[in-house]
N, C-alpha and C positions, 0 to 999 in steps of 0.2 A: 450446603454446610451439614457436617454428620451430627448428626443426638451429641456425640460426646465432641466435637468442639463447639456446639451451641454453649453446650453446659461448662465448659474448661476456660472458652476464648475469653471473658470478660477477667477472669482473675488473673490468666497468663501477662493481660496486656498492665493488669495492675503491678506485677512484679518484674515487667519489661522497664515501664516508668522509672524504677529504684534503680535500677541498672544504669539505664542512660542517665538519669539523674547522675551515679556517680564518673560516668562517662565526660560527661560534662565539665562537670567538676576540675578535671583533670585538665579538658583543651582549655577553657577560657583562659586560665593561667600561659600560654601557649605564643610567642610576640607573631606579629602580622596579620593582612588582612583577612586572609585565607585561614584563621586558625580561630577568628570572631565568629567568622560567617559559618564557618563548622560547630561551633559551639550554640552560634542561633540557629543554626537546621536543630541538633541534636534537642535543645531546649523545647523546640517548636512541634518535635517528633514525641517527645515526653508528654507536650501538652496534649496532642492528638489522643494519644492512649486514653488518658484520662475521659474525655466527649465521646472517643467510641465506646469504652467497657461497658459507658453508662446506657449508651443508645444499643447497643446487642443484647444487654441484659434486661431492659426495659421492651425491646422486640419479641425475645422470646420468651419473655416473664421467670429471667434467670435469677433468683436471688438467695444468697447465701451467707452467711452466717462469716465466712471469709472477706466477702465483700462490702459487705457492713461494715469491718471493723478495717481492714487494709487497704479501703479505695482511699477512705479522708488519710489515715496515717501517709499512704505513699500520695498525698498531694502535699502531705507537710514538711514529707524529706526532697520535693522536688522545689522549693517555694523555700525552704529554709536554708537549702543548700545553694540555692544560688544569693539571698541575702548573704551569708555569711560569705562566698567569695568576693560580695561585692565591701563588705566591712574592711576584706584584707585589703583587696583594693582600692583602698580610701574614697571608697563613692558613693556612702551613706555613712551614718553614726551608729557607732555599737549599743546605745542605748534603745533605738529605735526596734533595732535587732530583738535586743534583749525582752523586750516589752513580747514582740511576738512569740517567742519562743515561750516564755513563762504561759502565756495565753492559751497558747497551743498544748503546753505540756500539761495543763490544769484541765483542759476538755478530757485528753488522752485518758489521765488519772481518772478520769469523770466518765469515762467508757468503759473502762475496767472493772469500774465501781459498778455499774450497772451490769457489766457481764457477769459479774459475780451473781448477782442477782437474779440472772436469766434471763435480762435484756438485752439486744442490742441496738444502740441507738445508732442511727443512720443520721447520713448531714443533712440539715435543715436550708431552706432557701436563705437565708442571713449567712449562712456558710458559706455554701458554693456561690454567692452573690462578692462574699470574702475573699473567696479564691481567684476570683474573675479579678477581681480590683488586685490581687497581688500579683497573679501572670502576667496583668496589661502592666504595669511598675516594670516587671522586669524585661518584657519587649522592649520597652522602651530604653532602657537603658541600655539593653545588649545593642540596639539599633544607634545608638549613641554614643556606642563604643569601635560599633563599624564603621560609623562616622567619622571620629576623632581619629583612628587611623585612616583613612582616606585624603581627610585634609591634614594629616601630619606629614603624609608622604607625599602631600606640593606643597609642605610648610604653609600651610592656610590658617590649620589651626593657630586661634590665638587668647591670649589670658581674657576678654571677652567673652568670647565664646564658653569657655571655660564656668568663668561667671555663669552668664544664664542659663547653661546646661547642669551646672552644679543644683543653680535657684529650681527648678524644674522639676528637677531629683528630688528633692528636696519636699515641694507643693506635692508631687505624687506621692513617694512617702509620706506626709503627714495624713493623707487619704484615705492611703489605705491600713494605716496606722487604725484611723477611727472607725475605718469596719470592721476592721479586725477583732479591737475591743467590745463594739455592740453588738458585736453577731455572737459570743463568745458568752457576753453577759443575759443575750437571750435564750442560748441555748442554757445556760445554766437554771435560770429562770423560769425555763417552760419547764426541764425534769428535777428542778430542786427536790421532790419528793421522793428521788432516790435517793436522796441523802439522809432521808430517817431510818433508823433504827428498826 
């Protein structure tokens, strides 16, 4: 690997994420099986990005003032962007949504605040502990989606299954609903003294 993709590769793969993120976006919306299962690679290929930038950069002791501030951003537009498809299609509650989005956009506002200042603040283990609990949420429902067409198309699928696949949604969401919020109220917590004056 050259000097300059040691130093480039970590931020390249954080701006690959946003991409396929809205890549994404686009197939889940897409009908049959073959347009789920394209949709969980692409998802799955997003996630990647995120585990490598951090392990390249942490290898060659790459760290940048970019990556600080647009690694966590581009894991919120990969993480919120699939919430919000799944709002359209009626497989969570928009309130649940909304809860993280304000969350999210309160840190954001809370990073700016300090870059003003001269800081940047990096994600803390309550974070990416956050992130983990909200990627695993959405594997599981993308995989539950490749499900539900697989047994729709031998008519398997039924209002049962339904049920407990909804109830499940549902127990995972409220999950990671509450790390979301306590990761969110520690980070606030720990740099509240950027907040003074």
């Amino acid at each position: 690997m050259t000097l300059w993709e040691k130093k480039y590769l970590p931020n390249e793969l954080t701006i690959l994420r946003i991409v396929l993120t809205a890549i994404f976006m686009v197939f889940i919306f897409f009908p049959g099986i073959k347009a789920r299962i394209f949709a969980f690679c692409l998802f799955g290929l997003a996630s990647l990005t995120d585990i490598y930038d951090g392990k390249i950069a942490r290898k060659y002791n790459i760290v940048s003032d970019f990556g600080k501030l647009m690694d966590p951003i581009a894991d919120k537009i990969l993480v919120l962007g699939a919430f919000l498809v799944f709002i359209q299609m009626r497989l969570i509650p928009a309130w649940m949504v909304i809860m993280i989005i304000l969350r999210e956009s309160f840190i954001t506002s809370f990073r700016l605040i300090a870059l003003r200042k001269g800081k940047v603040l990096a994600a803390e283990d309550a974070g990416k502990h956050k992130t983990v609990s909200q990627m695993v949420t959405i594997f599981i429902i993308l995989v539950l989606l490749i499900f539900k067409e697989v047994l729709s198309e031998k008519s398997l699928w039924s209002e049962r299954i339904e049920f407990y696949s909804g109830l499940g949604i549902m127990i995972l969401m409220g999950i990671t609903l509450a790390l979301t919020l306590i990761s969110g109220i520690s980070f606030i917590l720990k740099n509240k003294h950027l907040l003074k004056l």
